[in-house]
VEXKOLFI-517346 format. One record per residue: x, y, z of N, C-alpha, C in turn. Coordinates in steps of 0.2 Angstrom, whole numbers, padded with zeros to 4 digits, always signed. Layout:
XYZXYZXYZ/...
//
This chain:
+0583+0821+0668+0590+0825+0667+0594+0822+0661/+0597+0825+0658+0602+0823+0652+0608+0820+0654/+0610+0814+0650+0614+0811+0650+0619+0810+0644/+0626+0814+0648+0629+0817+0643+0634+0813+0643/+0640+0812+0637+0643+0808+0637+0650+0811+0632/+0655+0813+0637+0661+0814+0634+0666+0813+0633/+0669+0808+0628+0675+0804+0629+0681+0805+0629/+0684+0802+0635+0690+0807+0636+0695+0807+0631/+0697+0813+0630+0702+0815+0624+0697+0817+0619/+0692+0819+0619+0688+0821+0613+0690+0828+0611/+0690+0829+0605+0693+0836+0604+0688+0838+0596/+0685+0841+0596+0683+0844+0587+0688+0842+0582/+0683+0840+0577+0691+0842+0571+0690+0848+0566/+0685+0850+0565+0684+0858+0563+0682+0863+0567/+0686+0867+0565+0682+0873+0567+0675+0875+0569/+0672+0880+0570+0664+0881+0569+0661+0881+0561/+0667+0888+0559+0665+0887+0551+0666+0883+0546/+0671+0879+0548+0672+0873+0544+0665+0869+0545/+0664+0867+0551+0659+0861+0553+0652+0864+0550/+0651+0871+0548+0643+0871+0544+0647+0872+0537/+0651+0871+0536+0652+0871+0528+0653+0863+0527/+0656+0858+0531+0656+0852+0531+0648+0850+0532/+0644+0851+0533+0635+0851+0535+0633+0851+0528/+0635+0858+0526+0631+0857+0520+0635+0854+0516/+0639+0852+0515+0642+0847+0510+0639+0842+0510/+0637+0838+0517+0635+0831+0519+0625+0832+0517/+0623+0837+0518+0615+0837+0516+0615+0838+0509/+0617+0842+0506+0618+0845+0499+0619+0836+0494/+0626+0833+0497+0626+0829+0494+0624+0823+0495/+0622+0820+0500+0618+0816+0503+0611+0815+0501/+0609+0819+0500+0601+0819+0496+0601+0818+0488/+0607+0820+0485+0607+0817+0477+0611+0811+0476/+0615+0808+0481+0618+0801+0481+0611+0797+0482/+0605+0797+0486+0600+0795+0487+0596+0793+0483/+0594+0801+0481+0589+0801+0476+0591+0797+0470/+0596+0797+0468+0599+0793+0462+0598+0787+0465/+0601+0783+0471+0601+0778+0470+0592+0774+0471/+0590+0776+0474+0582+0775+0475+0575+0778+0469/+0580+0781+0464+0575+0785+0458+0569+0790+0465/+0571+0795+0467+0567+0798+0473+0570+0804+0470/+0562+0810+0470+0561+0815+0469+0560+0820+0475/+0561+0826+0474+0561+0830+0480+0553+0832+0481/+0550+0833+0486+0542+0835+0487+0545+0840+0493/+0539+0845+0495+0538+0850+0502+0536+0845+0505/+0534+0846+0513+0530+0842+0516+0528+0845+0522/+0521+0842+0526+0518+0848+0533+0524+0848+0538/+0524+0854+0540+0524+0852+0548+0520+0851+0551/+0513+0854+0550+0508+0850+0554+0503+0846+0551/+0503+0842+0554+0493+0841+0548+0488+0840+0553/+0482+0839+0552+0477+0838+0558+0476+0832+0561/+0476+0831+0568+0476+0828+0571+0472+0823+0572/+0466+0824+0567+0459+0820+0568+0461+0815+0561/+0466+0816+0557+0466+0813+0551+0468+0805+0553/+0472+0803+0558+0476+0798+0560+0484+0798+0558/+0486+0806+0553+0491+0803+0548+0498+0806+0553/+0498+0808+0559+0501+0809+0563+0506+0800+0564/+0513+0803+0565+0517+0796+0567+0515+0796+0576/+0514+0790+0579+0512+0788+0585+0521+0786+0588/+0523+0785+0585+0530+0784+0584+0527+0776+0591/+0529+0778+0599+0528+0771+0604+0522+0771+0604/+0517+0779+0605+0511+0777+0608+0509+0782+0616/+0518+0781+0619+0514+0788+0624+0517+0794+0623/+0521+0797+0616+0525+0804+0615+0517+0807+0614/+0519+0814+0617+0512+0817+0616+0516+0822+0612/+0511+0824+0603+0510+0829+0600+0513+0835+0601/+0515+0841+0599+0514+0847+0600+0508+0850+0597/+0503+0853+0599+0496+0852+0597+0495+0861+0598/+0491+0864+0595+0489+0869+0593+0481+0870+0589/+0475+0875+0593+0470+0875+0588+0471+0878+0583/+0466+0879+0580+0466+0885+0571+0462+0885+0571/+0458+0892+0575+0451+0893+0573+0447+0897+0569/+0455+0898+0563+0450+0901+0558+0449+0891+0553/+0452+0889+0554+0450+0882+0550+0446+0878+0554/+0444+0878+0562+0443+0876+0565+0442+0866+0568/+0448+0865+0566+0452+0863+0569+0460+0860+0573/+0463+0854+0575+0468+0856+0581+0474+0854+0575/+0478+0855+0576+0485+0855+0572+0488+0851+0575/+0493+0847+0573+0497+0844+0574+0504+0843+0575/+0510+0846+0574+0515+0847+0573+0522+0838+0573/+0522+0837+0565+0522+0830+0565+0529+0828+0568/+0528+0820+0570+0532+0817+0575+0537+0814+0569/+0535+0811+0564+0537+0811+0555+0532+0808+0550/+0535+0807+0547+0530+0808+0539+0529+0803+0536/+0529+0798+0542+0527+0789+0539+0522+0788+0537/+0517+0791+0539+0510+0790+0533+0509+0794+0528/+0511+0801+0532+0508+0807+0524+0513+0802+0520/+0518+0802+0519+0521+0801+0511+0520+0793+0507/+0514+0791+0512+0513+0785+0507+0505+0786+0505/+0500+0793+0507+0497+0797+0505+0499+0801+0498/+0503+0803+0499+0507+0808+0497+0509+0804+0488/+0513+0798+0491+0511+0794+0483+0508+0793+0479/+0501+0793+0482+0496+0793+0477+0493+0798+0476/+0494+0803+0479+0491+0809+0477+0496+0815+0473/+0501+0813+0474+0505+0816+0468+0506+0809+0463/+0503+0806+0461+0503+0800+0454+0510+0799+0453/+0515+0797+0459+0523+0795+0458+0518+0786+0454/+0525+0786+0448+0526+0779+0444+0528+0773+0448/+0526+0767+0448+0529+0764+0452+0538+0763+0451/+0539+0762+0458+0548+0760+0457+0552+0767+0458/+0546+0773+0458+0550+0780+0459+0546+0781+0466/+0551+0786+0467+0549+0787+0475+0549+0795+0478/+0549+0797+0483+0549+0805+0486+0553+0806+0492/+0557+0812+0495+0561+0813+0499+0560+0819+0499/+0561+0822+0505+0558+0828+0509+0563+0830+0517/+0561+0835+0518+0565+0837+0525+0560+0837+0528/+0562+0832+0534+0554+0831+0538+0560+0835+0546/+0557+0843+0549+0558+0845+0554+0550+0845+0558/+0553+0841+0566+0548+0839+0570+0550+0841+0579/+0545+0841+0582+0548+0843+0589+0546+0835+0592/+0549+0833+0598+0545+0829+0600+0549+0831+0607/+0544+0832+0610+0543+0834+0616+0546+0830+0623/+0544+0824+0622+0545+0819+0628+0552+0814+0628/+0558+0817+0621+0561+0814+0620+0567+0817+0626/+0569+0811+0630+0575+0810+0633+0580+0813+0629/+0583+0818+0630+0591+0820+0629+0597+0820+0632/+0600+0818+0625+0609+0815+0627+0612+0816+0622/+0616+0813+0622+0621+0814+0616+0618+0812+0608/+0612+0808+0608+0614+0806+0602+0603+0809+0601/+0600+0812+0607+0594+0812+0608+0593+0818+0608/+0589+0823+0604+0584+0832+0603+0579+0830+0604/+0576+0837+0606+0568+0837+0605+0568+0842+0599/+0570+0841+0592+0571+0842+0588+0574+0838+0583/+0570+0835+0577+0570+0831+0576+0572+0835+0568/+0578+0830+0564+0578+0834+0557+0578+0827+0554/+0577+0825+0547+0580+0820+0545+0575+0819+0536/+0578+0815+0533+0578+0815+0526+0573+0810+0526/+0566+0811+0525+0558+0804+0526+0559+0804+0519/+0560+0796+0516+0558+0795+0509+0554+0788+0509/+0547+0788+0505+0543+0781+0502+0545+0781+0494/+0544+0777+0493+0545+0775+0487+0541+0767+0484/+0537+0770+0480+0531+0764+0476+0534+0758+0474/+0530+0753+0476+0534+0746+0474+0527+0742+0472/+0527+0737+0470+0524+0733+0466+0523+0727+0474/+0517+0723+0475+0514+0719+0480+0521+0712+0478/+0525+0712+0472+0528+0706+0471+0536+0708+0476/+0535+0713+0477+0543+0717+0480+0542+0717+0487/+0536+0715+0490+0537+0713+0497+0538+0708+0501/+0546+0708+0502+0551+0702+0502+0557+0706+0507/+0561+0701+0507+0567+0701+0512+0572+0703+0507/+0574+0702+0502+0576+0702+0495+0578+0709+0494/+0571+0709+0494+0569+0719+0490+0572+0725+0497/+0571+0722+0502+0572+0725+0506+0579+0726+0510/+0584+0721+0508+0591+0717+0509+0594+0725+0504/+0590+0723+0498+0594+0727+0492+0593+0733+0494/+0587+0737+0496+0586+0745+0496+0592+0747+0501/+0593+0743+0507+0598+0744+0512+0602+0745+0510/+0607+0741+0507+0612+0742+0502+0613+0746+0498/+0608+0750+0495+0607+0755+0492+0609+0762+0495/+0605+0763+0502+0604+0767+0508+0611+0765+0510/+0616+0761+0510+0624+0763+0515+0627+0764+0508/+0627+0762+0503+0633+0765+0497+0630+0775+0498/+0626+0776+0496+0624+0783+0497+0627+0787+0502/+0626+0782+0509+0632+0786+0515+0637+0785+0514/+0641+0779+0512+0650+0780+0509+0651+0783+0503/+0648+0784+0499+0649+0788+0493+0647+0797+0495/+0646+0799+0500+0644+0805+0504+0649+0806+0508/+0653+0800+0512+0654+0801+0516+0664+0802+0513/+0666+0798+0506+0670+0799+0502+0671+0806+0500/+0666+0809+0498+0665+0816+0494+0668+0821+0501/+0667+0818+0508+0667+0823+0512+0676+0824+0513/+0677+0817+0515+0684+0819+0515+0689+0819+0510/+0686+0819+0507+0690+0823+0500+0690+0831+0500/+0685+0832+0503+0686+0840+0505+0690+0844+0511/+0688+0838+0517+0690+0839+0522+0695+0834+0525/+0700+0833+0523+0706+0828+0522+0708+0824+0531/+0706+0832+0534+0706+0828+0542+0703+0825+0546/+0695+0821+0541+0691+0820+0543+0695+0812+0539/+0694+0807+0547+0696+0800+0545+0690+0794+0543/+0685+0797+0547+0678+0788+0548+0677+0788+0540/+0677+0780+0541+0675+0776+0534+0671+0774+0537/+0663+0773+0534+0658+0771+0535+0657+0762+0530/+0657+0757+0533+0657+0750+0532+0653+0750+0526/+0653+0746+0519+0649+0746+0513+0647+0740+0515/+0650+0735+0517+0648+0729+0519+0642+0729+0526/+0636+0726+0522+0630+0724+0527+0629+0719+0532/+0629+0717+0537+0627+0713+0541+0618+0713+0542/+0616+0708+0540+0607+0706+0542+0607+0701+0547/+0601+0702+0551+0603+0700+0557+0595+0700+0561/+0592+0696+0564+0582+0697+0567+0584+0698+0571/+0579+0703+0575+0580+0704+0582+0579+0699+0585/+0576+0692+0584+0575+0688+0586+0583+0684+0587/+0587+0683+0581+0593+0681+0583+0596+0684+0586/+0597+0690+0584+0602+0694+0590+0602+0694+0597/+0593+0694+0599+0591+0689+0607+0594+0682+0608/+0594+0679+0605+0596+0672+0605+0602+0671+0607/+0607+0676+0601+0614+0677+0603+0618+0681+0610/+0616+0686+0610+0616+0690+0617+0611+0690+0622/+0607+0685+0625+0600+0681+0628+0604+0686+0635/+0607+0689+0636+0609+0692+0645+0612+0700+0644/+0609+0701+0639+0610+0709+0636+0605+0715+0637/+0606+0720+0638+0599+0724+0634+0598+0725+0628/+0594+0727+0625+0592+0726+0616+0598+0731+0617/+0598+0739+0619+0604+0740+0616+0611+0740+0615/+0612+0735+0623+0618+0732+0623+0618+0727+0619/+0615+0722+0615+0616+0721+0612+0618+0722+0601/+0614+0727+0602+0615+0733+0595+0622+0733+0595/+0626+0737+0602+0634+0739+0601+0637+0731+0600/+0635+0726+0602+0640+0721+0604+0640+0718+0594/+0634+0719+0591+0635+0717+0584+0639+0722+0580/+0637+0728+0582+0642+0734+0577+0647+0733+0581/+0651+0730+0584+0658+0731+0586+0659+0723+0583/+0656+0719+0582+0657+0713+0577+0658+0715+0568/+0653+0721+0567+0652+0720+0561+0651+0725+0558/+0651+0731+0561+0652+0739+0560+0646+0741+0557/+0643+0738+0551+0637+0741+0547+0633+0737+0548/+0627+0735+0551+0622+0732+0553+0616+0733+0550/+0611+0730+0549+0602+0729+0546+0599+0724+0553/+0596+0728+0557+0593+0722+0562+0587+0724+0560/+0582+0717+0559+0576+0717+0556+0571+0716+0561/+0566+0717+0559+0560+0714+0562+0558+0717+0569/+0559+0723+0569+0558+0728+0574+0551+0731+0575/+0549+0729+0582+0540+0730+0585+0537+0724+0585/+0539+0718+0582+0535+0712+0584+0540+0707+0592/+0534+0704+0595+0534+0700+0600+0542+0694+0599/+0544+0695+0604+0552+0690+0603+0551+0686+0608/+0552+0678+0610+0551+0673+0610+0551+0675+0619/+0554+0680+0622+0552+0683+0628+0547+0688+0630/+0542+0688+0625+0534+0692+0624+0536+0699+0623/+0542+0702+0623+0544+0709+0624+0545+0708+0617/+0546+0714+0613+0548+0717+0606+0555+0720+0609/+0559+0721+0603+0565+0722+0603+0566+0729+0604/+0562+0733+0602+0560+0741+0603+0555+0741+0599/+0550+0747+0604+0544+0749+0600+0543+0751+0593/+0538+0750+0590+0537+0752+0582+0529+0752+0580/+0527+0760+0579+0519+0759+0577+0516+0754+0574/+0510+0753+0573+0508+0747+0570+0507+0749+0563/+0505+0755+0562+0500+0756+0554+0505+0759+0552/+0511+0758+0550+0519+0759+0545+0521+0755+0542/+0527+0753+0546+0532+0749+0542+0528+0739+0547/+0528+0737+0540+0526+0728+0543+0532+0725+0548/+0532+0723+0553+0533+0723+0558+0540+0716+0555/+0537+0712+0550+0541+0707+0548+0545+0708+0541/+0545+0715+0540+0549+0717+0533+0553+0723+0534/+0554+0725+0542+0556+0733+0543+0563+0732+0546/+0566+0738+0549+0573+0737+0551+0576+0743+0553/+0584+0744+0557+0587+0750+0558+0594+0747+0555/+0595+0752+0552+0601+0751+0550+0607+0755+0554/+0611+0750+0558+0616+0751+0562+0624+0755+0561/+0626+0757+0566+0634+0758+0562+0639+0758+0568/+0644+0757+0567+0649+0758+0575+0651+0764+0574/+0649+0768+0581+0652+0775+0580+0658+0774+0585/+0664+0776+0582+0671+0774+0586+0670+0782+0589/+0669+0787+0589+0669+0793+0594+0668+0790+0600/+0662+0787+0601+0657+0785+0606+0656+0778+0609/+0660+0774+0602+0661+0768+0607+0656+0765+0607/+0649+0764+0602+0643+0761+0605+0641+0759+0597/+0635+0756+0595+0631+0757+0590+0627+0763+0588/+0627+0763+0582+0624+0771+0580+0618+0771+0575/+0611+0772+0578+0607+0771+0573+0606+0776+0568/+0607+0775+0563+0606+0779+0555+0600+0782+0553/+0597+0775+0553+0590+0776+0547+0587+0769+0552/+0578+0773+0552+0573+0767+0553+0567+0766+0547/+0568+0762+0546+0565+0759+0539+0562+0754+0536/+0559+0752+0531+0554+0747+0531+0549+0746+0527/+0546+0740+0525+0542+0741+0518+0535+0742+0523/+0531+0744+0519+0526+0746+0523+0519+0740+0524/+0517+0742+0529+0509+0736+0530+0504+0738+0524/+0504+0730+0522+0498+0730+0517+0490+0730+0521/+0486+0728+0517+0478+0727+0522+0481+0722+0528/+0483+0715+0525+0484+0711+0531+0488+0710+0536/+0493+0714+0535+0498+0717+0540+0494+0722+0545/+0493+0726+0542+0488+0733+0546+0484+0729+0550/+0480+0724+0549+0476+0720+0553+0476+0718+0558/+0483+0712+0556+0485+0708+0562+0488+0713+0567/+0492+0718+0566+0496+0720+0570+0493+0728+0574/+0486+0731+0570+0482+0735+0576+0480+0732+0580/+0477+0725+0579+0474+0719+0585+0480+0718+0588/+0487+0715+0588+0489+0712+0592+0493+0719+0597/+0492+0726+0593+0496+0731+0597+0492+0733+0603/+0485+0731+0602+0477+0733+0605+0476+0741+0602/+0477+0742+0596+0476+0747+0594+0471+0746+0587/+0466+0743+0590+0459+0742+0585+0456+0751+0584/+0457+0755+0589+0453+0760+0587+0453+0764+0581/+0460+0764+0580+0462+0767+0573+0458+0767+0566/+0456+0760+0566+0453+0758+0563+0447+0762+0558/+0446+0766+0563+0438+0772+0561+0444+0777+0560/+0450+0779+0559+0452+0785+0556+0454+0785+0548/+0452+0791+0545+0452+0791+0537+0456+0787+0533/+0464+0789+0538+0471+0785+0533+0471+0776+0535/+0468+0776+0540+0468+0769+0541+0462+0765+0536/+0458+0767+0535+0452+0763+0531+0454+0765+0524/+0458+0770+0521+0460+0767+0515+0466+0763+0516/+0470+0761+0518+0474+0756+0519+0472+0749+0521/+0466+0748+0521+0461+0742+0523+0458+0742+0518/+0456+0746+0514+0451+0744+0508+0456+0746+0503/+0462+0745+0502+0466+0744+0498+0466+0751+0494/+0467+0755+0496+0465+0762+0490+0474+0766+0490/+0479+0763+0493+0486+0766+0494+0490+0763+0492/+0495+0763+0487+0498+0760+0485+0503+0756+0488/+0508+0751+0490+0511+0747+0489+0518+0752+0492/+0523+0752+0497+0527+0756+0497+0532+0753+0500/+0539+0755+0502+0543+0755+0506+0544+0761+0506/+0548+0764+0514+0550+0771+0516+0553+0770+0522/+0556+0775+0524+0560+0778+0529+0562+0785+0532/+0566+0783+0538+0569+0792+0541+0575+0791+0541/+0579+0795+0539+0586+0795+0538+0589+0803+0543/+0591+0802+0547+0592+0806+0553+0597+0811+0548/+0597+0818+0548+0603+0822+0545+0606+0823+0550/+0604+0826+0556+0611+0829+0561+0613+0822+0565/+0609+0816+0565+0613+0808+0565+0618+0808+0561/+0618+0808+0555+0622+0805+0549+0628+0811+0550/+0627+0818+0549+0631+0822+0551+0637+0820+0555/+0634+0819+0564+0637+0817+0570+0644+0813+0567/+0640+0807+0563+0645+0801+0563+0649+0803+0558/+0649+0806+0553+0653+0807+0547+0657+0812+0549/+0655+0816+0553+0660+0823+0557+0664+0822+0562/+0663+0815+0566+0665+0813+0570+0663+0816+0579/+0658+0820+0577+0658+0825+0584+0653+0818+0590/+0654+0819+0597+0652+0818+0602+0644+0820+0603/+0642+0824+0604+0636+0826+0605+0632+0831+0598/+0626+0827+0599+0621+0831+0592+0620+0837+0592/+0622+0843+0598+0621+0848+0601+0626+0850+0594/+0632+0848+0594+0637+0851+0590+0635+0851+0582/+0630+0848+0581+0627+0849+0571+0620+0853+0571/+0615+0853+0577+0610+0855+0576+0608+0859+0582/+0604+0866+0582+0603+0871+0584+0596+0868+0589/+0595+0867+0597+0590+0865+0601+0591+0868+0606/+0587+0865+0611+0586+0867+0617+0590+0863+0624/+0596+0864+0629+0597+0857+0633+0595+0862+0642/+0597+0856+0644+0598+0857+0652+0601+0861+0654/+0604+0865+0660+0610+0868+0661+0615+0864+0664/+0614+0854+0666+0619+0851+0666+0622+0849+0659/+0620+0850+0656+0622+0845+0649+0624+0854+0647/+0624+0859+0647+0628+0865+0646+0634+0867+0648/+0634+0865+0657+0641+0867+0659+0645+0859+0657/+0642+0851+0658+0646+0848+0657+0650+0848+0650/+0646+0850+0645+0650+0852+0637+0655+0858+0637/+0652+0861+0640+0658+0868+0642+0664+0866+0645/+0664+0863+0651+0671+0860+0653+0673+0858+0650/+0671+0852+0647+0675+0848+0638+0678+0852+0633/+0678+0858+0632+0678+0861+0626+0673+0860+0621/+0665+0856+0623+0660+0853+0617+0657+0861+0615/+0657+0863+0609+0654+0869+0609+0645+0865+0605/+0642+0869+0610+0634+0868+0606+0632+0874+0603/+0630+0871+0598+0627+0877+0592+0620+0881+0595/
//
């Protein structure tokens, strides 16, 4: 069941048609504050690819696919969960230079996802890798691109109200870096995401690192596939969203697994099998470049910069009929 959440006094600040002309101000401009700041070119990208290649995201390990034959190709289709492997694929096979990167509109279903206010089974969001040199795989390089990724959203976020004047959130320029290991440490009697809120209401823009490896209580802080982003170079970058009172994740990101990252951490996930799939063995015998990359939520980024309460209100999905009548008593209008 959906778990809906409406804060009292919550009311729109635009209109309908205001709110998709504010949208596309926010995509429109949002993807060239980027591109600029990360030198990222715009590429198409699948919705599906096949199944057998490995290049599908596993995202935890049990979301199952939306899966389809093709029996004139013969065979199963995949309809992607995101584009964490194609576009570091994708890099090399479009000959991007190094230190330049690609960005794409990656639309995804995923099926098994829990919805609520900040959760679809519709997934929209802006996936960009970008080529880096084996010397940029550092905490440094990855402190900076972060940095890069929140000016983009306040310089986005500036442009918007300046359009729309009765739009108030100012999105934090100032970064907070932070391991999930300490943030355990410091809140040792939390859940990971009670946690998360307790640092964004300390610190509003957040980078919590090191997300999918083992925490000093054998648990990970939240799951993260193995053949992606290096387990000890990746991150979410966090935000306080004052609509909702909570932490608000933006973007999940991260420089990606070399050979010996991909190694230790298919063994340690117990996901040695991969190992026999095409996209994994060139990432083992070193045939793929050197990358960092991410998902950058658009009806996320939307929500917070719009100030709206549920993600029903920026993007067109499917919900329950409790999470319909309880929006409807609120005056929450879903798209």
């Amino acid at each position: 069941m959906s778990k809906v959440t409406i804060p009292q006094g919550y009311h729109p600040l635009l209109s309908n048609y205001e709110l998709q002309r504010a949208i596309e101000l926010i995509k429109a401009e949002f993807q060239k504050n980027l591109a600029l700041k990360l030198s990222l070119h715009r590429v198409s990208a699948p919705l599906f690819v096949d199944g057998a290649t490995g290049l599908n995201d596993n995202l935890n390990g049990v979301e199952r696919p939306v899966s389809f034959d093709i029996p004139d190709v013969g065979t199963n289709g995949q309809v992607v969960h995101s584009l964490a492997k194609w576009k570091r694929l994708a890099l090399k096979q479009y000959e991007f230079p190094e230190h330049t990167g690609l960005y794409t509109d990656m639309n995804a279903i995923r099926r098994d996802e829990v919805v609520d206010n900040l959760h679809s089974i519709y997934v929209d969001q802006w996936d960009w890798e970008k080529r880096i040199d084996r010397a940029d795989r550092n905490v440094q390089y990855l402190r900076d691109t972060v940095r890069d990724i929140v000016d983009a959203i306040c310089n986005t976020s500036a442009q918007l109200r300046k359009a729309f004047p009765v739009l108030s959130y100012r999105p934090d320029r100032d970064v907070y870096f932070i391991t999930s290991q300490e943030l355990a440490d410091r809140f040792p009697d939390l859940t990971p995401s009670e946690r998360e809120t307790e640092i964004c209401r300390l610190h509003r823009t957040v980078f919590l690192m090191q997300i999918g490896k083992k925490l000093s209580n054998g648990q990970p802080h939240d799951g993260r596939a193995p053949d992606y982003d290096d387990w000890e170079l990746n991150g979410d970058i966090l935000m306080w969203n004052p609509v909702l009172g909570r932490s608000f994740e933006v973007s999940s990101m991260g420089i990606r697994v070399d050979e010996a990252a991909l190694d230790r951490q298919l063994t340690e996930s117990g996901c040695d099998d991969r190992r026999q799939l095409p996209f994994h063995q060139m990432l083992l015998s070193g045939q793929l470049p050197q990358s960092i990359g991410g998902g950058i939520g658009q009806s996320r980024l939307c929500m917070l910069l719009l100030g709206t309460c549920h993600i029903g209100e920026v993007q067109v999905s499917l919900w329950d009929q409790q999470t319909h009548e309880a929006c409807e008593a609120a005056g929450v209008k879903l798209l």
